[in-house]
C-alpha positions as CSV (number, residue, x, y, z in Angstrom):
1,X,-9.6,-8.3,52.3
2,X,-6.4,-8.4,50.0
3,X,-7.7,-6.0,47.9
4,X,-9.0,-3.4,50.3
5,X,-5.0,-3.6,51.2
6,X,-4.0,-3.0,47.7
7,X,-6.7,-0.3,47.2
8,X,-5.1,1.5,50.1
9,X,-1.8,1.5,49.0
10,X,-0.3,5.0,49.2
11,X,2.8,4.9,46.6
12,X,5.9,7.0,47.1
13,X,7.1,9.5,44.1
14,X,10.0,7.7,44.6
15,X,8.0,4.3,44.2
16,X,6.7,5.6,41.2
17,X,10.0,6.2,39.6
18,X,12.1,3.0,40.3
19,X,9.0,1.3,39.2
20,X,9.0,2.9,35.9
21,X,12.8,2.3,35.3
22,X,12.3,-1.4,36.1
23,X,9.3,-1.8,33.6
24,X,11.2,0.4,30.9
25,X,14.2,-1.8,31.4
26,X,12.4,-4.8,31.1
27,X,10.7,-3.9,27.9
28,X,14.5,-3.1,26.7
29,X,15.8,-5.8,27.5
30,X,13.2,-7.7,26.2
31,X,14.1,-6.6,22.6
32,X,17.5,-7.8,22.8
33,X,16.0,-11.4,23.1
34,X,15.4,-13.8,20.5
35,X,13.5,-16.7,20.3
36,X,15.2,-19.8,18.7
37,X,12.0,-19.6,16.2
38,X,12.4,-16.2,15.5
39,X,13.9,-15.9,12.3
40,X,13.4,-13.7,8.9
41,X,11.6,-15.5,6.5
42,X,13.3,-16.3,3.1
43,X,11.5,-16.7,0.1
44,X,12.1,-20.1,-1.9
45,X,14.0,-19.7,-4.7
46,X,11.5,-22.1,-7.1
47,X,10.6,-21.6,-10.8
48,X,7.2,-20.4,-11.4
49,X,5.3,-23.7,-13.3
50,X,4.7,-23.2,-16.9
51,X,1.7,-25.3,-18.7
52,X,2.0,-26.8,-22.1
53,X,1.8,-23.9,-24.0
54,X,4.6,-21.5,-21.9
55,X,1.8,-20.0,-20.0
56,X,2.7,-18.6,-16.2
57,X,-0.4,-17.9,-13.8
58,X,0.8,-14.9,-11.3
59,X,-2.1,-13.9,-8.7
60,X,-2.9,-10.6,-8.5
61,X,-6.0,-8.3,-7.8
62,X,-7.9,-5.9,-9.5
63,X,-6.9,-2.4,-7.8
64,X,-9.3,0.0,-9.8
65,X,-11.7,2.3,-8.3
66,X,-14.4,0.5,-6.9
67,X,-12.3,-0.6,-3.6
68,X,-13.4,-4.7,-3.6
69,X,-9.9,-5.8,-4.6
70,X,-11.0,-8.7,-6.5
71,X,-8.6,-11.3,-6.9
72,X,-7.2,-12.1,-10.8
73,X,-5.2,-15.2,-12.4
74,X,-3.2,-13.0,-14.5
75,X,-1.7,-15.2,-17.4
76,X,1.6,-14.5,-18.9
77,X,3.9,-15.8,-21.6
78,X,7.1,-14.8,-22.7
79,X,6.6,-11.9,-20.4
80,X,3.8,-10.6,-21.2
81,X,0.0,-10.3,-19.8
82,X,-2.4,-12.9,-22.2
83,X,-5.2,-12.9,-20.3
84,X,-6.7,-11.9,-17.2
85,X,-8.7,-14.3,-15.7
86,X,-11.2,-14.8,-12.4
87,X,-9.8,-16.8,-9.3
88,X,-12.0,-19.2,-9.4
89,X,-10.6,-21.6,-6.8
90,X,-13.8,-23.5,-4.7
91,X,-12.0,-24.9,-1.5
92,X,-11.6,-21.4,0.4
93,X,-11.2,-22.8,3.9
94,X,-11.8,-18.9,5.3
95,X,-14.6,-17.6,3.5
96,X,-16.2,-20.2,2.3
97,X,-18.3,-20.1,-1.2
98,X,-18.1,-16.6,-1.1
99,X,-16.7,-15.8,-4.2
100,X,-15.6,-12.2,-5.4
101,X,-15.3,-12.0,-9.1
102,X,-14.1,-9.3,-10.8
103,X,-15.8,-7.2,-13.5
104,X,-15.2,-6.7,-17.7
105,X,-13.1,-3.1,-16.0
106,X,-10.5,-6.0,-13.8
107,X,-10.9,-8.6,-15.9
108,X,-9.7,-6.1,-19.2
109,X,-6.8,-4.1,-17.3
110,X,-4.2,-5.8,-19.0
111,X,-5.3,-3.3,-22.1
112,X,-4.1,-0.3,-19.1
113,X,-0.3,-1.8,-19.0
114,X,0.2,-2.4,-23.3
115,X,-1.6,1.0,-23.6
116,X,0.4,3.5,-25.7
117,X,-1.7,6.2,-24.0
118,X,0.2,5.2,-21.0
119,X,1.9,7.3,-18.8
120,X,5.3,5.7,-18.0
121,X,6.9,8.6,-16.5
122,X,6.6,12.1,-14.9
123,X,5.8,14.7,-17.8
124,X,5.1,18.5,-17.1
125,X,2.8,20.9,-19.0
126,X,4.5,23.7,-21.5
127,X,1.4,24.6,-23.5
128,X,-1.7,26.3,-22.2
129,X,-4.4,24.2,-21.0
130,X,-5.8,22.3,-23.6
131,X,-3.2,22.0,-26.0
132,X,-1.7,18.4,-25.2
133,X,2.0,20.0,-25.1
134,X,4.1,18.3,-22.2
135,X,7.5,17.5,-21.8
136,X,9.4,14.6,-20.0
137,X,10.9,15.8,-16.5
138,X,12.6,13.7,-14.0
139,X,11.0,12.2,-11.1
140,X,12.9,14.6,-8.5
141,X,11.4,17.3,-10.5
142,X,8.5,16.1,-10.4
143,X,8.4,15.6,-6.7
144,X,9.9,19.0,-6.3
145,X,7.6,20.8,-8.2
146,X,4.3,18.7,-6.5
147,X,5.9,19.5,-2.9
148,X,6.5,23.2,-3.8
149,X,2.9,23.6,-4.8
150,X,1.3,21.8,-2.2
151,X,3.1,24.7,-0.3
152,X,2.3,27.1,-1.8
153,X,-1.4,26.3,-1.3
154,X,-1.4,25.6,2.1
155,X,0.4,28.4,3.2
156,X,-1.7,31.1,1.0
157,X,-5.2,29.1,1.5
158,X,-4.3,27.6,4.5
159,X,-4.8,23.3,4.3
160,X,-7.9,22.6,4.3
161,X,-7.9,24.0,0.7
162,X,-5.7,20.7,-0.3
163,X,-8.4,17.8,-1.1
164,X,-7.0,14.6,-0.9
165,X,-9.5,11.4,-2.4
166,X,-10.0,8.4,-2.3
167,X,-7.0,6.9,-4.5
168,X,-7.7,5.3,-7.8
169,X,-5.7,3.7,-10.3
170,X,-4.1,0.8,-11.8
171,X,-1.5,-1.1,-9.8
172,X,0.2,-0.4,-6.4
173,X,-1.5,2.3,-4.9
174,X,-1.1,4.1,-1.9
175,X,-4.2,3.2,-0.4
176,X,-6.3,5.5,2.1
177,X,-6.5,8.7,3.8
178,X,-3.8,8.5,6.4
179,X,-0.9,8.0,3.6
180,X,-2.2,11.7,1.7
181,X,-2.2,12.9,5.7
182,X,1.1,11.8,6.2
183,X,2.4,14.0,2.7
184,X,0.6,17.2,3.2
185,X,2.2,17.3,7.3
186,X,5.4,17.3,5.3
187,X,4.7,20.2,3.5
């Protein structure tokens, strides 16, 4: 019978609106709380172990183009990659004995960082195609000149004439199709 009651319920515009206001004021004053527990997170300020030898083990993950992200025991000394190795670790409380192990492409990235083919920074072409003639150009050039083009193509071609892929690459990626969506509505 109760609900019949409620179902029948005519409400007011007026109703309508002092109910809104007192949900929207709740949900701002609800921000302005915190909870005793609710505090920022500070990272521990602890040395990162070194074995006998002066070796380091960071965890990282192989970000290449196959999209599995497998996880890497990346081993460093005096600063500098040594090896890459597989996480091997057996007690994985949340997955079990899966194990993802990365490929001879992860496992030999560390050749990508010390490579003198490299590039370290934003370099424009000044010969014709083909040639290998570039120069170095600063990064606000750089994004000038990609935003200016991206432009340009979208407003003579219209934007569908803009493919954006799948993103590759070594380290740190952008990842997905919703960040390259994001760029081209700012163009």
């Amino acid at each position: 019978m109760e609900i019949k009651k409620w179902l029948n319920t005519t409400i007011t515009r007026r109703d309508a609106i002092v109910v809104t206001a007192k949900v929207g004021a709740a949900v701002t004053l609800s921000q302005a709380i915190t909870l005793p527990f609710a505090t920022t997170a500070q990272a521990q300020d602890t040395p990162i172990p070194k074995d006998a030898n002066g070796e380091t083990v960071r965890h990282s993950a192989c970000l290449v183009n196959c999209g599995s992200r497998c996880p890497l025991k990346v081993i460093v000394k005096n600063d500098r990659i040594v090896r890459i190795e597989p996480e091997d670790a057996k007690d994985d409380a949340v997955f079990g004995e899966h194990q993802i192990r990365p490929c001879l492409r992860g496992r030999s990235s560390r050749w990508r960082v010390y490579s003198p083919d490299r590039i370290k920074y934003p370099m424009k072409r000044v010969g014709k195609r083909g040639e290998g003639k570039f120069k170095r150009i600063s990064w606000d050039e750089a994004t000038a000149f990609i935003a200016a083009e991206l432009t340009r193509v979208s407003e003579k071609y219209g934007r569908e004439a803009i493919y954006y892929n799948y993103q590759s690459g070594a380290y740190y990626h952008t990842q997905g199709r919703p960040a390259w969506i994001r760029l081209l509505n700012l163009t």
